[in-house]
NUKEPA-818962 format. One record per residue (C-alpha): y, z, x; residue in one letter; residue number from 0. Coordinates in steps of 0.2 Angstrom, whole numbers, plus 5000, padded with zeros to 4 digits. Each point is the difference from the previous one (the first is absolute). Layout:
# NUKEPA-818962
<Y:Y Z:Z X:X aa:A i:NUM>
...
This chain:
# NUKEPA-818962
<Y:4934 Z:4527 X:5961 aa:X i:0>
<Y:4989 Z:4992 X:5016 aa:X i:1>
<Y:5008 Z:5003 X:5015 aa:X i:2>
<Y:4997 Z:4991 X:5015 aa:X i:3>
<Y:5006 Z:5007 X:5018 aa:X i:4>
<Y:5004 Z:4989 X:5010 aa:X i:5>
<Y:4999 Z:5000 X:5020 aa:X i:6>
<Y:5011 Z:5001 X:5011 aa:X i:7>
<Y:5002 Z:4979 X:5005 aa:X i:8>
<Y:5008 Z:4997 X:4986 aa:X i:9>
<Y:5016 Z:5015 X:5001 aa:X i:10>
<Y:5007 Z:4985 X:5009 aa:X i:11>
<Y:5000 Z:4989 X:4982 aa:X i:12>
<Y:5006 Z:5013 X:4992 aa:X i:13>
<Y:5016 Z:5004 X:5012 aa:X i:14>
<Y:5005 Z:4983 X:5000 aa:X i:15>
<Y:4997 Z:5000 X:4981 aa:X i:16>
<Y:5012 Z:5014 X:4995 aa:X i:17>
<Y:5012 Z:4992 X:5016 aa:X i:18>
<Y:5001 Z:4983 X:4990 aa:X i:19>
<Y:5001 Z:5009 X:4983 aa:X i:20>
<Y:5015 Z:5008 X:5006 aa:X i:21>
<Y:5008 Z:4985 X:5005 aa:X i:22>
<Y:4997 Z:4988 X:4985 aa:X i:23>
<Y:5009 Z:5018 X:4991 aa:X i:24>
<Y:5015 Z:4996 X:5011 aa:X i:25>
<Y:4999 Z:4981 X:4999 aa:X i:26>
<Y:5001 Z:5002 X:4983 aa:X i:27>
<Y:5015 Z:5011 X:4998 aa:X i:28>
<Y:5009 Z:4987 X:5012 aa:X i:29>
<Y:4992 Z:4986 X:4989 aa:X i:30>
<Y:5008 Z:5013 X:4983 aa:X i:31>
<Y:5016 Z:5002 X:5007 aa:X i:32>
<Y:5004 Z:4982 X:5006 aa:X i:33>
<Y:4992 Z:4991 X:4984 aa:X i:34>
<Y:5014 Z:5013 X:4990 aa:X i:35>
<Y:5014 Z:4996 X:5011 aa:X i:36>
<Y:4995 Z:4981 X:4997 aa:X i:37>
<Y:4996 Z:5003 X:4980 aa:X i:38>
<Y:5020 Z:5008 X:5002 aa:X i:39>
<Y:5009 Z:4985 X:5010 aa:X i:40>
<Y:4992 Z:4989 X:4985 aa:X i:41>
<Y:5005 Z:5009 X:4986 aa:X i:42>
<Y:5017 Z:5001 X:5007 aa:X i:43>
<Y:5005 Z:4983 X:5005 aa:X i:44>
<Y:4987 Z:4993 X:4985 aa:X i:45>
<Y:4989 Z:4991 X:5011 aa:X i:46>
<Y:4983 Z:4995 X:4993 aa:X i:47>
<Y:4991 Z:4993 X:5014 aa:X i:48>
<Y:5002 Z:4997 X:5017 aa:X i:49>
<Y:4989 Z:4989 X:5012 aa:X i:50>
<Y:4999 Z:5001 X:5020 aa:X i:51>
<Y:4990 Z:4995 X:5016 aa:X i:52>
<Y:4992 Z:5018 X:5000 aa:X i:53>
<Y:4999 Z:5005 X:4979 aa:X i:54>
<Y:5004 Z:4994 X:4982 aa:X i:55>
<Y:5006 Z:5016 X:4991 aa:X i:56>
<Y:5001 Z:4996 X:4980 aa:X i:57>
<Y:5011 Z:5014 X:4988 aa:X i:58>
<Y:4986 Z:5003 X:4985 aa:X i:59>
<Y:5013 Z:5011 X:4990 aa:X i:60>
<Y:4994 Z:5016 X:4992 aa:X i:61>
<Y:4989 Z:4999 X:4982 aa:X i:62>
<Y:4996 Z:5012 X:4988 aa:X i:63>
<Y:4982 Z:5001 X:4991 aa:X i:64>
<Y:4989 Z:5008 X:4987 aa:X i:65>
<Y:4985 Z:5009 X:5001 aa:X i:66>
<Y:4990 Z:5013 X:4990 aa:X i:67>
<Y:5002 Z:5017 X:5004 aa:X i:68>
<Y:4983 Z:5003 X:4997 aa:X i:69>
<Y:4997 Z:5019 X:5005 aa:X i:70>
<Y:5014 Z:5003 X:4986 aa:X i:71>
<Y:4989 Z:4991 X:4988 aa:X i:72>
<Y:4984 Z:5008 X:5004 aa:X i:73>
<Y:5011 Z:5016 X:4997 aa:X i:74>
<Y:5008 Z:4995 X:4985 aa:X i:75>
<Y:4986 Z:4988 X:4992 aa:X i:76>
<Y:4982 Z:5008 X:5008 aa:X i:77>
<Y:4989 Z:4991 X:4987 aa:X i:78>
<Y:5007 Z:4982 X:5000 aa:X i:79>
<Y:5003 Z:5003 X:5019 aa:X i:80>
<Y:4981 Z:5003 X:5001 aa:X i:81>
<Y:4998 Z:4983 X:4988 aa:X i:82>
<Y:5011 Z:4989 X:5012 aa:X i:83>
<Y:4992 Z:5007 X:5015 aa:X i:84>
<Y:4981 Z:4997 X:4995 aa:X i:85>
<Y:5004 Z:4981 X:4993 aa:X i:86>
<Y:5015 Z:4995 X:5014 aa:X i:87>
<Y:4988 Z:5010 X:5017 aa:X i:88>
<Y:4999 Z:4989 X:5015 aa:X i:89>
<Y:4991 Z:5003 X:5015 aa:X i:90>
<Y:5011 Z:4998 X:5016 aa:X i:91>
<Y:4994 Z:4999 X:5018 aa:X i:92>
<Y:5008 Z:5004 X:5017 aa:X i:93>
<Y:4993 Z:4995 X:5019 aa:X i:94>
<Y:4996 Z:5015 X:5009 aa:X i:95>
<Y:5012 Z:5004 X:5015 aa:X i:96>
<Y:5004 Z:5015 X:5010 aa:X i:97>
<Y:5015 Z:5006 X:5000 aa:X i:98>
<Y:5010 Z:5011 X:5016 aa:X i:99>
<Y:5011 Z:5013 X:4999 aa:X i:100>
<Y:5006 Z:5004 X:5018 aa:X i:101>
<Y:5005 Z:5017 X:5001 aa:X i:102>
């Protein structure tokens, strides 16, 4: 791995990084807890939507889905896993980022 060290000008980016990190953490256990205390009071009182000056909160009840538990079929089927993976193989791409951990 290339490491870079960085000087001292920019410790200030980085304690304000791992400052914010740890207050978007809390906002979003605030966010967590009041969204379920919401998702509660609707499912309750079978509410599906409700509209105000400050939000619009919609109930999208809960679904169910299917998927391919493919690590089982590589395990169970190695050949035909090997057939579907060469003909069905798509290349994804991610933008870079950095990502902070504050410690």
């Amino acid at each position: 791995m290339n490491e870079i060290t960085f000087g001292q000008e920019y410790m200030p980016i980085f304690k304000e990084l791992a400052y914010m990190e740890e207050e978007a953490k809390a906002l979003k256990r605030k966010l967590d807890a009041a969204k379920a205390e919401i998702l509660k009071a609707m499912e309750e009182n079978n509410i599906k939507e409700v509209e105000n000056d400050f939000v619009k909160i919609t109930y999208v009840p809960a679904t169910e889905s299917w998927a391919v538990d493919w690590k089982a079929f590589e395990f169970e089927e190695p050949e035909m896993y090997e057939d579907i993976a060469k003909k069905f193989n798509k290349k994804k791409f991610r933008k870079a980022y950095v990502r902070v951990t504050p410690r």
